[in-house]
C-alpha positions as CSV (number, residue, x, y, z in Angstrom):
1,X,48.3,-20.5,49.1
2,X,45.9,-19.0,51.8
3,X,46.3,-20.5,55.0
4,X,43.9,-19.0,56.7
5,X,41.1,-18.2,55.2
6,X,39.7,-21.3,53.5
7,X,35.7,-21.9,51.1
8,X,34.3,-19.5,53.0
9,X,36.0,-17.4,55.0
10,X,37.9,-18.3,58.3
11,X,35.8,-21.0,60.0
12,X,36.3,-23.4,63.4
13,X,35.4,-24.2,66.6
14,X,35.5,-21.0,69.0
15,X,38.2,-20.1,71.1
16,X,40.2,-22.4,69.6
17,X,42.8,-21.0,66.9
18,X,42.3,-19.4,64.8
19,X,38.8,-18.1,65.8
20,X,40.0,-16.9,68.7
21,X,39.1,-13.5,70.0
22,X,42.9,-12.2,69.6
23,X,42.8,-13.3,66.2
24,X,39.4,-11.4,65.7
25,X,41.2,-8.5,66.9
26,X,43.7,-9.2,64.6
27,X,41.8,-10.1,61.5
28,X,39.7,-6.9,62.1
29,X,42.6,-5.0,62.4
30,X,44.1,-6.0,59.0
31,X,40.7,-6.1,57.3
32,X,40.2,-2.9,58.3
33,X,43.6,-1.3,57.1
34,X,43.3,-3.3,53.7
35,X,39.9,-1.5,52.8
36,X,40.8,1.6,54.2
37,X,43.4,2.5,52.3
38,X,43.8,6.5,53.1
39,X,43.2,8.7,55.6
40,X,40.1,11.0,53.7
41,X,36.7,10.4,53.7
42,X,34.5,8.4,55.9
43,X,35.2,4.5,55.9
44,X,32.3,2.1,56.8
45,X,32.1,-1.4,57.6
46,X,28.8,-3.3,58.4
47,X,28.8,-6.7,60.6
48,X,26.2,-8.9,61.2
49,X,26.1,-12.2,63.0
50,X,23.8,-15.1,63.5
51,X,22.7,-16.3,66.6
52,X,25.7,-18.4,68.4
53,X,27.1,-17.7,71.8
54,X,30.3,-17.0,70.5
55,X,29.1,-14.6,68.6
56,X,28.7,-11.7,71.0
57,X,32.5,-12.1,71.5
58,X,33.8,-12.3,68.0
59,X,31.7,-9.5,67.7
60,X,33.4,-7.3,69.9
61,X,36.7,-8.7,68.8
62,X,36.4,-7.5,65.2
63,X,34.8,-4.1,66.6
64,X,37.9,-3.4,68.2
65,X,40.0,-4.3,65.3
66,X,38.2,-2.5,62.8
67,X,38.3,1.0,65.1
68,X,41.6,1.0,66.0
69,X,42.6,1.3,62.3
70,X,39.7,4.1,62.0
71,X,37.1,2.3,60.2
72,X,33.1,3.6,61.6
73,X,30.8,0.2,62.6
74,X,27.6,-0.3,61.7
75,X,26.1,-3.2,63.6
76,X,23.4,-5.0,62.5
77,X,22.4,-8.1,65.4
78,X,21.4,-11.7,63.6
79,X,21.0,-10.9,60.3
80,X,20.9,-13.6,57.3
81,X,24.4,-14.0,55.5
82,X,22.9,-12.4,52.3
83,X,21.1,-9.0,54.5
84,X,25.1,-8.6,54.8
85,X,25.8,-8.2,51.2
86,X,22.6,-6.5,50.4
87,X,23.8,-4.0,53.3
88,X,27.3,-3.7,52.5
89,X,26.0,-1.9,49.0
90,X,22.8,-0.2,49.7
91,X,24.7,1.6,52.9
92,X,27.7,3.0,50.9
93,X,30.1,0.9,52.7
94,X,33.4,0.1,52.4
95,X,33.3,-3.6,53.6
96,X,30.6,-6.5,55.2
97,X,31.7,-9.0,57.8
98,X,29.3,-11.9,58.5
99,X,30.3,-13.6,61.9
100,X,28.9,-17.2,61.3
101,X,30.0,-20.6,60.8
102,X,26.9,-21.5,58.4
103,X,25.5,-25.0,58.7
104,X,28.2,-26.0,61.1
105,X,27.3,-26.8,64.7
106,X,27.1,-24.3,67.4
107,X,30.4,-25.2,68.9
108,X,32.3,-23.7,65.7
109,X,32.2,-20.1,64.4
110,X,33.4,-18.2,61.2
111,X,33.9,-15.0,59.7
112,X,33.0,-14.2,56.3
113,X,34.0,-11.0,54.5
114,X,32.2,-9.1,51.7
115,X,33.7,-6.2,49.7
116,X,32.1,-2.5,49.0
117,X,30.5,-4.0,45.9
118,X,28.4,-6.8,48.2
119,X,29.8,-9.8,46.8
120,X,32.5,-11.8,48.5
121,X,36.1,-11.5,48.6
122,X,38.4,-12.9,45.8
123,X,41.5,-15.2,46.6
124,X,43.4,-13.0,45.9
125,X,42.0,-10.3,48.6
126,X,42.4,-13.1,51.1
127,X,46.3,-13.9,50.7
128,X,46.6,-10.1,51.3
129,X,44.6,-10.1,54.0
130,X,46.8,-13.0,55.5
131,X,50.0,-11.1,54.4
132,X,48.9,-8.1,56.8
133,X,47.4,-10.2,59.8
134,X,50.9,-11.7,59.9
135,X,53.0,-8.3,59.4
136,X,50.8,-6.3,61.2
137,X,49.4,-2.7,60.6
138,X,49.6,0.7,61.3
139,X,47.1,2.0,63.8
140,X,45.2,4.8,63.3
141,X,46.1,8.1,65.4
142,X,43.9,8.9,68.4
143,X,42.0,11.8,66.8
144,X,41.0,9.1,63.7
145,X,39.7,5.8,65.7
146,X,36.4,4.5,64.2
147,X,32.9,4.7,66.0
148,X,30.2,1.7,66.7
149,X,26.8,2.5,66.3
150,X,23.3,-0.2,66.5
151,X,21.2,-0.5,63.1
152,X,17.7,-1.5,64.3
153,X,16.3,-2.0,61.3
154,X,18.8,-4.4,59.2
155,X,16.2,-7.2,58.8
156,X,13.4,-4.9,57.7
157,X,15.6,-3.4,55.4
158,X,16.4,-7.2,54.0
159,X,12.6,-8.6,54.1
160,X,11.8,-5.8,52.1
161,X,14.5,-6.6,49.2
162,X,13.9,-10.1,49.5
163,X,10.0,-9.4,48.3
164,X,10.5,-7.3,45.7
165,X,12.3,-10.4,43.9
166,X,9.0,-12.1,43.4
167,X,7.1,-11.1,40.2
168,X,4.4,-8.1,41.0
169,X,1.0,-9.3,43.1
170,X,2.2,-12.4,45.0
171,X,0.8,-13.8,47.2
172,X,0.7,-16.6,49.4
173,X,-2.9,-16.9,50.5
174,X,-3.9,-20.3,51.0
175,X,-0.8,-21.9,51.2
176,X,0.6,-23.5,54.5
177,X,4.0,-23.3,55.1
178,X,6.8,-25.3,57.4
179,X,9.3,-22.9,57.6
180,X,12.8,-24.2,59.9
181,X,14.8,-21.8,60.8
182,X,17.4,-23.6,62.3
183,X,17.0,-21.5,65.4
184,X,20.1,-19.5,63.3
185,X,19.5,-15.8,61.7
186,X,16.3,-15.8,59.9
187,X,14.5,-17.0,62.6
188,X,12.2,-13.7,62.9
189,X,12.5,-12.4,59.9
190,X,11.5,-15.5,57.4
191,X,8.1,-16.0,59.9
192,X,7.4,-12.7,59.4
193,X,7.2,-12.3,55.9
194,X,6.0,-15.5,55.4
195,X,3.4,-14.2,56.8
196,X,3.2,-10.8,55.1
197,X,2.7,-12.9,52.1
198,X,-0.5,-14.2,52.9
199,X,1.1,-17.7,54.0
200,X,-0.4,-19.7,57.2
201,X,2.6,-20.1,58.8
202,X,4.2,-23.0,61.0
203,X,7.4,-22.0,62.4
204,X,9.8,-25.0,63.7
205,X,13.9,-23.8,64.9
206,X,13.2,-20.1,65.9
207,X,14.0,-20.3,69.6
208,X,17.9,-20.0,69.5
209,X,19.7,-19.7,72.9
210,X,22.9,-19.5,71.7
211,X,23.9,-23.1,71.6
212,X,21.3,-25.4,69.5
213,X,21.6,-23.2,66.2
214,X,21.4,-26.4,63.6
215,X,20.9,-28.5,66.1
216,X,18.3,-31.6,65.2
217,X,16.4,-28.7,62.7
218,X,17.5,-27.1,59.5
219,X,18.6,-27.6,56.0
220,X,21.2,-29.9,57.0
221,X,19.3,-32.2,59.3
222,X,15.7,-32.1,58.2
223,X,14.0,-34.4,59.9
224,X,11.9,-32.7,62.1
225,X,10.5,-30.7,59.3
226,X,9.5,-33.3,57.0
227,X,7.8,-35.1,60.2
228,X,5.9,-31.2,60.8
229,X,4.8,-30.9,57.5
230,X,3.6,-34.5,57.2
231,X,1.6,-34.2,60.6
232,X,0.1,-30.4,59.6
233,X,-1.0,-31.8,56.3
234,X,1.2,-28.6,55.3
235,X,1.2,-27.9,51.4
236,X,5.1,-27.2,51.1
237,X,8.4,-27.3,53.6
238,X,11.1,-24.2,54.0
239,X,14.3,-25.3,55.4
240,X,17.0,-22.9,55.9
241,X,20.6,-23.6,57.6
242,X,22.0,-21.3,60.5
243,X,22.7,-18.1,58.6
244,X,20.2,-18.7,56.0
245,X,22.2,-18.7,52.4
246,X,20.8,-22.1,51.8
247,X,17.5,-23.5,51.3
248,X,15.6,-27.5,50.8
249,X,12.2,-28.0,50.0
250,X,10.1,-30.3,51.3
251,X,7.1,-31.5,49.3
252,X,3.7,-32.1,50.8
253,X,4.5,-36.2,51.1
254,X,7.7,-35.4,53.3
255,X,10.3,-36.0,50.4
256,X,13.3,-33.6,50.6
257,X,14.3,-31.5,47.2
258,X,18.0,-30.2,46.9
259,X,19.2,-27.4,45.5
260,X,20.2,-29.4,42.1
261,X,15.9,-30.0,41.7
262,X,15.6,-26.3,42.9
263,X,18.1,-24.8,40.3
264,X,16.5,-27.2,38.0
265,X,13.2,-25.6,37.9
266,X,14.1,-22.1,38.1
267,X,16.7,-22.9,35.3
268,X,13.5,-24.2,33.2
269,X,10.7,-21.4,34.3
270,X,13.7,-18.7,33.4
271,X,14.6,-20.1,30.1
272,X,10.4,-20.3,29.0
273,X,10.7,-16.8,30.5
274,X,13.7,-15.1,28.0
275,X,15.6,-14.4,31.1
276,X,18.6,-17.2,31.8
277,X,21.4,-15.2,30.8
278,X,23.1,-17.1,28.5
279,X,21.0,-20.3,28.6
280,X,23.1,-21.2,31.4
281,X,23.4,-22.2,35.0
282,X,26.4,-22.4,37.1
283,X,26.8,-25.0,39.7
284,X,29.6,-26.6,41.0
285,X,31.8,-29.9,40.6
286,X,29.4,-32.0,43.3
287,X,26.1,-31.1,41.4
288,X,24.7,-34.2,40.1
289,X,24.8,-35.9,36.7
290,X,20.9,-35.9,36.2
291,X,20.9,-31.9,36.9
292,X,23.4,-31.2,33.6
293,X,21.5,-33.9,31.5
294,X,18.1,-32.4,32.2
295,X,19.3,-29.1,31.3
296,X,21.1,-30.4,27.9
297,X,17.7,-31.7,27.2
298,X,16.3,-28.6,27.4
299,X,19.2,-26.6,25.2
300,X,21.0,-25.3,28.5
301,X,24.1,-25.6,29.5
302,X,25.7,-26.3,33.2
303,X,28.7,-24.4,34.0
304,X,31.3,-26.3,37.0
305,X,33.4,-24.8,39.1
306,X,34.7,-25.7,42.7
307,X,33.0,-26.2,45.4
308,X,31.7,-22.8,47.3
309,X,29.2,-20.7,46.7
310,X,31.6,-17.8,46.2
311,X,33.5,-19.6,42.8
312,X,29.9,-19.9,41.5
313,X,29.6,-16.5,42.3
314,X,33.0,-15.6,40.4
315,X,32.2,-17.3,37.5
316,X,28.5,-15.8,37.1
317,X,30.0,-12.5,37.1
318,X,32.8,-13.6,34.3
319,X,29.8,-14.9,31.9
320,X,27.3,-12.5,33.1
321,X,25.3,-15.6,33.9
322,X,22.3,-14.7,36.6
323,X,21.8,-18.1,38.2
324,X,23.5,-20.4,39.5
325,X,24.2,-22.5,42.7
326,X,25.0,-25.9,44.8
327,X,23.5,-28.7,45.7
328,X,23.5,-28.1,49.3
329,X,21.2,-25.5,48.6
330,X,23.1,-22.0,48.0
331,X,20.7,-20.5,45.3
332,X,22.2,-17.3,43.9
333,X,19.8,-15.0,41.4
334,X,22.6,-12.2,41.0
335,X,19.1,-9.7,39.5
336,X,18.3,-10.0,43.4
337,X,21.7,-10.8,45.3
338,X,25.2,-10.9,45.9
339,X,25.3,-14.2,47.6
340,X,23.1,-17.3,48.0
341,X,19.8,-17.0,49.9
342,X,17.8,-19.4,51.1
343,X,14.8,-17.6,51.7
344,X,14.6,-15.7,48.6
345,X,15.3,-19.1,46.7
346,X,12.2,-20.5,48.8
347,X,10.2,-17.5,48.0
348,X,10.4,-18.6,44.1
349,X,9.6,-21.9,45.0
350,X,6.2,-21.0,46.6
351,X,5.8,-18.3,44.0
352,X,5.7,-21.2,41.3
353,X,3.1,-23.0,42.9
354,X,1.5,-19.8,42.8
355,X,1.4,-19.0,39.5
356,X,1.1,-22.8,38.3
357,X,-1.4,-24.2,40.5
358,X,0.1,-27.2,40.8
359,X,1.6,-29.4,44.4
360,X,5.0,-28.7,45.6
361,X,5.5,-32.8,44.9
362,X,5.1,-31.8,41.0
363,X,7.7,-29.1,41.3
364,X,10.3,-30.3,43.1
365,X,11.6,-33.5,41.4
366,X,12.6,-32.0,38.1
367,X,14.9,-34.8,37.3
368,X,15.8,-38.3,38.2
369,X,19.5,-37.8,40.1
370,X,22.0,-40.5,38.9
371,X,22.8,-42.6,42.0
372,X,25.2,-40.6,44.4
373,X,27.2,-41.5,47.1
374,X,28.9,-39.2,49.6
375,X,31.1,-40.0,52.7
376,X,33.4,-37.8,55.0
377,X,36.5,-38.8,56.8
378,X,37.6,-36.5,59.6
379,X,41.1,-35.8,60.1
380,X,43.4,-34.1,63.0
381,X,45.0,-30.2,61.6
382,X,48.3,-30.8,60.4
383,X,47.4,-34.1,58.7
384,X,47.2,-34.1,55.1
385,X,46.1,-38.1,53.9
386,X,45.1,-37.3,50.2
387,X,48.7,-37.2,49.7
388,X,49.7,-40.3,50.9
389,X,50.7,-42.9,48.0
390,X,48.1,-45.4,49.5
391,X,45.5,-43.2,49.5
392,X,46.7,-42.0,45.8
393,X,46.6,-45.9,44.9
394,X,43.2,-46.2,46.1
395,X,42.2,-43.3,44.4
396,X,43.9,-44.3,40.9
397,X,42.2,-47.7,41.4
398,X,38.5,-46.4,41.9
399,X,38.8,-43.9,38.8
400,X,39.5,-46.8,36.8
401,X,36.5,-48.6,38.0
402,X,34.5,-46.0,37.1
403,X,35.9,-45.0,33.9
404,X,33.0,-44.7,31.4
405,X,30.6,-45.7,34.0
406,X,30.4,-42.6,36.4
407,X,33.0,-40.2,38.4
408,X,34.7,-40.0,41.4
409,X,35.4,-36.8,42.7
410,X,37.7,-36.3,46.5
411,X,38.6,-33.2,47.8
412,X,39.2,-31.5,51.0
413,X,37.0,-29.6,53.0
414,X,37.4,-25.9,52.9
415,X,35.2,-25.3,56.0
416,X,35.9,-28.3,58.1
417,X,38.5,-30.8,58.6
418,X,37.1,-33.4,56.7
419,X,37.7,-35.6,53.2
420,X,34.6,-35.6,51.3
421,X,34.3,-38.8,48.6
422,X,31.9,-39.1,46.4
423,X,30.8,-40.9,43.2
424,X,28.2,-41.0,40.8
425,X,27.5,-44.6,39.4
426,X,24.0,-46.3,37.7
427,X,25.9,-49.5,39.0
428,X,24.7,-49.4,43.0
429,X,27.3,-51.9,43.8
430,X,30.2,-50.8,41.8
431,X,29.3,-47.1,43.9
432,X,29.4,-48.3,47.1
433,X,32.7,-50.7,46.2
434,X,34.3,-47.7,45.0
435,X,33.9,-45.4,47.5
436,X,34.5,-47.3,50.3
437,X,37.7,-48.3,48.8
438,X,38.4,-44.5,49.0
439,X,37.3,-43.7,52.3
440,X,39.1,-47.2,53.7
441,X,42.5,-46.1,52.8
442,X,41.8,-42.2,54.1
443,X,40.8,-43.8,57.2
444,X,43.7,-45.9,57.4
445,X,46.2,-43.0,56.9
446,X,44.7,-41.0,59.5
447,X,44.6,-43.4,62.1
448,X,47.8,-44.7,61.4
């Protein structure tokens, strides 16, 4: 059991533990002994960062760490998640760090680990990684600590591989684009090639100062896009979260497409196209009902797994499956990627409109979701509620409500601390009734 490290990395609210610049140091430290596992050679590690306040200290932090044990830094500024990956491969390295807490707000931070291959660390690198951060390592001699040195060019490097996913002689022309930014890390560089495209380009969330990343803007809370691209009369809507591995749409009537209608439609065009590897897509446990019987329909199968974009990830590269995702909008096309990405996900959306003439309204509702609820409790660190026999009742109860009728899935954040309920019911009432029940008796237990 990891007790650190949790979906996505280690995540919460800075300078609070564990993201704590001590713990940086630490975590560097350990992360830096694990992957550099002899004294030979030249060892590498890239880190990028998006664009909160506390990021300038973790930063340093994980620097320092990564030095002492000998390992060379490559730092690359605010940088989207996936530049990390893509980074952490095309430069030979031996590791990628991403200092970001995603979607969360500016308050929290996170740091996210990739290994020499680009794509995220398994479990099992994680519970090592914990083993040594407790334990402690060996520094490396005087003669052998690591060097920083700036890479200017990160984001180039990443716009560049980001438009060589789209099919040959693309272009945007014509088209005008809302893209949010969420005043996180792609806030120059998806303008910019945007505009590179051809697109006219109306940029919303790309003046970050540290503290308003996701703040009122994004993929999360996309309000003040839909209301931009309504009053612009724009043709199509880009929202991306604070480090950019997840992407919405927004068609031209202001109506907000998840990734389940996004994966839905790439799923279709790539299966017309000869190249859905395996006639499947992977998504995860929360991905609605209406998303796997659209693709049954079509002679495609959905592949489940948990909840994170890195056990989609996991299981794409045990079938040899090239697309997959969640419904919060991580789009992974492993042809292109390592990890999701928002703007290259967006990138095929306004590429089909391209080659299909037809609205961004007509795209983006491939299906007709089954009803679904969702509701978070927060809880205090330390509690744990799910495994209190009221709340187990109350669970036991609800799955028999919806037996035959829908499901009821509850599980426990891995990037907050929060119990996510939801269900999926036809029945409006018998939805609401049993999730409530659910979230009643959490609620209870962690008041007391």
């Amino acid at each position: 059991m990891r007790k650190l490290f949790g979906t996505d990395g280690v995540r919460g609210t800075a300078n609070t533990h564990p993201m704590t610049a001590d713990m940086a140091l630490r975590i560097g430290a350990a992360v830096g002994r694990y992957f550099r596992r002899d004294a030979s050679g030249v060892h590498r590690v890239v880190i990028g960062k998006d664009t909160r306040l506390s990021g300038y200290m973790f930063e340093s932090a994980l620097t320092a760490g990564l030095t002492s044990t000998g390992m060379n830094v490559l730092l690359l500024g605010p940088v989207p998640t996936p530049a990390v990956g893509l980074m952490t491969r095309s430069m030979r390295a031996d590791l990628g760090v991403m200092i970001s807490a995603s979607h969360n707000p500016a308050e929290d931070n996170g740091i996210k680990f990739f290994g020499p291959d680009g794509f995220k660390l398994s479990d099992q690198d994680e519970i090592e990684l914990e083993k040594l951060i407790d334990s402690g390592v060996d520094l490396a001699r005087a003669g052998h600590i690591g060097r920083a040195k700036r890479i200017d060019d990160a984001r180039f490097r990443y716009g560049e591989r980001v438009k060589s996913s789209l099919p040959r002689g693309i272009r945007l022309d014509g088209l005008k684009v809302v893209i949010d930014c969420a005043n996180g890390a792609a806030h120059r560089t998806a303008p910019e090639i945007l505009w590179e495209l051809g697109a006219e380009v109306i940029p919303i969330g790309v003046s970050p100062d540290g503290l308003n990343i996701n703040a009122k803007c994004g993929s999360t809370k996309p309000r003040l896009a839909t209301e931009t691209v309504v009053a612009h009369g724009a043709h199509v809507g880009i929202c991306l979260d604070g480090d950019a591995d997840r992407v919405i749409v927004i068609d031209e009537t202001g109506t907000v497409a998840d990734g389940d209608q996004l994966m839905a439609l790439l799923a279709s065009q790539w299966a017309e196209d000869d190249r859905l590897a395996g006639n499947s897509l992977v998504a995860t446990v929360m991905s609605n009902l209406g998303l796997e019987r659209f693709l049954n329909d079509k002679g495609l199968n959905l592949e489940r797994t948990s909840v994170g974009d890195r056990y989609v990830v996991e299981r794409m590269r045990e079938g040899g499956f090239n697309l997959g995702g969640e419904q919060s909008g991580h789009i992974v096309m492993t042809d292109h990627a390592t990890t999701g990405d928002g703007l290259m996900a967006g990138l095929h959306f306004l590429a089909a409109m391209v080659q299909s003439g037809k609205k961004a309204s007509e795209l983006a509702q491939q299906f007709t979701p089954v009803p679904q609820l969702l509701k978070n409790v927060r809880f205090s660190n330390g509690q744990t509620p799910l495994e209190l026999d009221v709340v187990q009742s109350a669970i036991h109860q609800a799955e028999i409500a919806l037996t035959g009728k829908g499901r009821l899935l509850i599980r426990k954040s891995g990037t907050e601390p929060l119990i996510r309920v939801m269900a999926e019911c036809e029945d409006a009432s018998l939805l609401n009734q049993t999730v409530d029940s659910v979230v009643n008796a959490v609620a209870d237990a962690v008041s007391g």
